[in-house]
DRENGUFI-761773 format. One record per atom (N, C-alpha, C): x, z, y; residue in one letter. Coordinates in steps of 0.001 Angstrom, whole numbers, plus 500000, padded with zeros to 6 digits. Each point is the difference from the previous one (the first is absolute). Layout:
REM residues N
XZYa ...
REM end
This chain:
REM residues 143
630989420987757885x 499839501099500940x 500252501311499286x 500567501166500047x 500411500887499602x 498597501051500476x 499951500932498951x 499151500685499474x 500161501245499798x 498754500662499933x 500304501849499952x 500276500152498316x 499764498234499377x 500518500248498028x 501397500220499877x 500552498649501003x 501599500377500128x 500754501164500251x 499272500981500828x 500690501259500343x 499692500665498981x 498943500460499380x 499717500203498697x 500922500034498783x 499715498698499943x 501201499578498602x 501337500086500378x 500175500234501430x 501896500335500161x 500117501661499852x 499277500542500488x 499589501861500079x 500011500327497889x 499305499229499886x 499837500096498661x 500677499630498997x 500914499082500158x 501033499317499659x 500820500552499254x 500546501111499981x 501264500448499662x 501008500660501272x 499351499680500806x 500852500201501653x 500276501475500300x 498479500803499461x 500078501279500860x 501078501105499459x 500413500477501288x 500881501132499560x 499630501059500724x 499257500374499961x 498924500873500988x 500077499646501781x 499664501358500130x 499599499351502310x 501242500846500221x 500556499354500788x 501231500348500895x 499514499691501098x 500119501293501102x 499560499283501417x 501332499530501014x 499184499098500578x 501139499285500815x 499652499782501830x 500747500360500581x 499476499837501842x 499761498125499976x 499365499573500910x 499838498931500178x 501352499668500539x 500361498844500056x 501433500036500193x 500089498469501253x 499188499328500525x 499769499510501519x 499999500619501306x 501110499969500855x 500051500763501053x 499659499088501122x 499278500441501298x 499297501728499765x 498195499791499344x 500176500341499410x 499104500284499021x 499221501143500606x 498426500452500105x 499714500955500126x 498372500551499351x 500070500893499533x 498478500569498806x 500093499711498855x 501484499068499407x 500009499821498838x 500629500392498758x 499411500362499184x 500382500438498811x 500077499211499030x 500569500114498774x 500118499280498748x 500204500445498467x 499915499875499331x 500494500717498491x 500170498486499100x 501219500174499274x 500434498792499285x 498977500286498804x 499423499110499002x 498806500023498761x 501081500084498813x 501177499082500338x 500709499394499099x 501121498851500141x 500941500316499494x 501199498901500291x 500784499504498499x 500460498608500301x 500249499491498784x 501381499008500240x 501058500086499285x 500857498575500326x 500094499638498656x 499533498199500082x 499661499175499516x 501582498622500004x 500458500084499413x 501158499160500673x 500574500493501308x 499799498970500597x 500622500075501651x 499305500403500789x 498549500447499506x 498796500173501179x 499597501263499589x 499634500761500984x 499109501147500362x 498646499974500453x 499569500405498767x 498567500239500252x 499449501489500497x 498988500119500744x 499887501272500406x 498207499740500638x 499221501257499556x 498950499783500453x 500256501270500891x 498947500007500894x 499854501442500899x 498786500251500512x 499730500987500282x 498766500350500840x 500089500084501758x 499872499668500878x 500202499900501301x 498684500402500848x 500408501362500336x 498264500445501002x 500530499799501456x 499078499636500885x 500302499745501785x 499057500807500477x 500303500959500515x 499188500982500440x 499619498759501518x 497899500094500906x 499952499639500531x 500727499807501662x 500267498921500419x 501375500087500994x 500724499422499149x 500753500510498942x 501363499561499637x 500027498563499600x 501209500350499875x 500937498318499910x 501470500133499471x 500149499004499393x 500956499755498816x 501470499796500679x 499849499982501217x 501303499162500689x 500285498918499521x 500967499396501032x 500256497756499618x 500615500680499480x 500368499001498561x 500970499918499096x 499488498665499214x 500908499885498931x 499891498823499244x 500669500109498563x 499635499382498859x 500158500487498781x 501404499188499094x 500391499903498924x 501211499543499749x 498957498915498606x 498919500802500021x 499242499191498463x 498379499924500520x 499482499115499392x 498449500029499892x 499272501598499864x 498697500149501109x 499834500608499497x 498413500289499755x 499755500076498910x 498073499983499558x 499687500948500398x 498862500173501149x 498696501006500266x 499100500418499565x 498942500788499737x 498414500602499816x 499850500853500812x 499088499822500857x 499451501137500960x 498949500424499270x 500329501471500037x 499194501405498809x 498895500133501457x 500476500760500977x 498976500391500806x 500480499886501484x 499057499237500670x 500127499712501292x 500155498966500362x 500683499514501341x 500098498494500394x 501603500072500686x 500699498745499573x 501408499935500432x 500507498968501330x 499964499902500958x 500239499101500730x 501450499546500392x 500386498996499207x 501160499482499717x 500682499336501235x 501423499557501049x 499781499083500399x 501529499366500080x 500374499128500268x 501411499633500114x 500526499904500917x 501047499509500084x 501575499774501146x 499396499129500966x 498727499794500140x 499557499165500841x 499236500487500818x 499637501503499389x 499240500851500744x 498432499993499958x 499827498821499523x 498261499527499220x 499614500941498698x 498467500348499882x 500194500477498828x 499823498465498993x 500743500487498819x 499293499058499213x 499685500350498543x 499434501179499770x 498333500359499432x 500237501421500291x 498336500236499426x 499260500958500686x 499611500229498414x 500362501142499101x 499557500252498017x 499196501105500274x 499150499942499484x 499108501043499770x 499780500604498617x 499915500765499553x 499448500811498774x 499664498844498639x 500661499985499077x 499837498823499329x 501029498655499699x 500273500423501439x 501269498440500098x 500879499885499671x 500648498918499507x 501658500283499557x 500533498354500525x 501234500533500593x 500833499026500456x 501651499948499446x 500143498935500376x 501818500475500163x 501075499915501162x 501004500406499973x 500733499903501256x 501867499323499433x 500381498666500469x 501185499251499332x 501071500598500832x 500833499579499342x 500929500637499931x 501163499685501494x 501038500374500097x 500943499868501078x 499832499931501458x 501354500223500731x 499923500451501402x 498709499362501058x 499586498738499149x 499638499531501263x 497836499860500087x 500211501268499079x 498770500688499669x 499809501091499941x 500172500335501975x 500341501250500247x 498338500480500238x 499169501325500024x 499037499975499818x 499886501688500518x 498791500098500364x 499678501504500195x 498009500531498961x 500062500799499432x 498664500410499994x 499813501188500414x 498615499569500615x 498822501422500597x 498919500247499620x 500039501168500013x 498531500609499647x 499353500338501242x 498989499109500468x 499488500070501312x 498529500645500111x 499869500089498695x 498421500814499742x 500278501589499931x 498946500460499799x 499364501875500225x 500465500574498161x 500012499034499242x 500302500743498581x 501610499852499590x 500526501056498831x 501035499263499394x 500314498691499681x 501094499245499575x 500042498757499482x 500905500052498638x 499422499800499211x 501206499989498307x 499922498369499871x 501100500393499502x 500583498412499810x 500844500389498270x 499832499287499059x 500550499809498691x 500783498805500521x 501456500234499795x 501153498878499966x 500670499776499084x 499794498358499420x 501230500285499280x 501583499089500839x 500943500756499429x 501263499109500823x 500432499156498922x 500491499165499748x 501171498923499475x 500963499683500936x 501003500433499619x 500994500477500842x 501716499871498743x 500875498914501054x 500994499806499514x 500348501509499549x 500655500053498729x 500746501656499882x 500635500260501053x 499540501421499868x 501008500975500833x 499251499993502086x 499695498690500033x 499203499857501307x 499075500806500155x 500008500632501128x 499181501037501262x 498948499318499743x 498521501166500033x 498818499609499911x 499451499159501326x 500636500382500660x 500033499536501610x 501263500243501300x 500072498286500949x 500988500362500850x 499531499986501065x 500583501300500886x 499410499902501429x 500376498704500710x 499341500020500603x 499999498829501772x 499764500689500851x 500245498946500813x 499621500582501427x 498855499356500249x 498972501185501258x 498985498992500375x 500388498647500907x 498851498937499798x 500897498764500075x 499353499949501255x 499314500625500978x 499778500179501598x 498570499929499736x 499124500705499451x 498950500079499270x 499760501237501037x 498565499793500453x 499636501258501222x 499011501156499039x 500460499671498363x 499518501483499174x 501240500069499343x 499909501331498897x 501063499920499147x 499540500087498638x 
REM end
């Protein structure tokens, strides 16, 4: 299970090249902000941690990723759900998950609570691949 040591020891690693901020890049996306921690290419893969805040309301827009990608929720609760329109989890403050990779793990998150939501990410990500690709909503009566 991946850990707030792992983000740690990748932040700490050798990775950082200071904070570069970056727009969230899932459309339509809305309350969200981001700042990259650190980016690294490793061979063929891109590593990249980031910071990700969801102001309450917001949401990440469907999209779907090209690489794995490891979670820690810093503060708040994330309500995750998929192309199926179900959620399937609900992270709170503490938690860390991951989200696999390709089209057919198309996905939206919300921040459905009253506080911010930070999220520590890291990406593994074929080089050169987008931190994220939009979708469309998949007839999902939120976004």
């Amino acid at each position: 299970m991946f850990t707030r040591g792992v983000l740690a020891a990748v932040a700490t690693g050798g990775l950082a090249i200071g904070l570069i901020p970056a727009a969230a890049e899932a459309t339509p996306s809305s309350d969200v902000t981001a700042t990259i921690i650190s980016k690294s290419t490793i061979g063929r893969t891109d590593y990249v941690l980031r910071e990700i805040t969801i102001q309450p309301g917001g949401t990440t827009g469907w999209h779907f990723h090209d690489g794995t990608l490891y979670a820690f929720v810093k503060a708040g609760t994330l309500t995750h759900s998929g192309s199926n329109c179900t959620t399937d989890g609900v992270y709170r403050t503490g938690a860390a998950f991951t989200e696999p990779s390709g089209s057919d793990h198309v996905h939206v998150g919300r921040n459905l609570g009253t506080k911010p939501l930070v999220l520590d990410v890291l990406y593994v990500l074929p080089a050169g691949s987008p931190l994220s690709e939009d979708a469309p909503n998949p007839g999902c009566p939120f976004q």
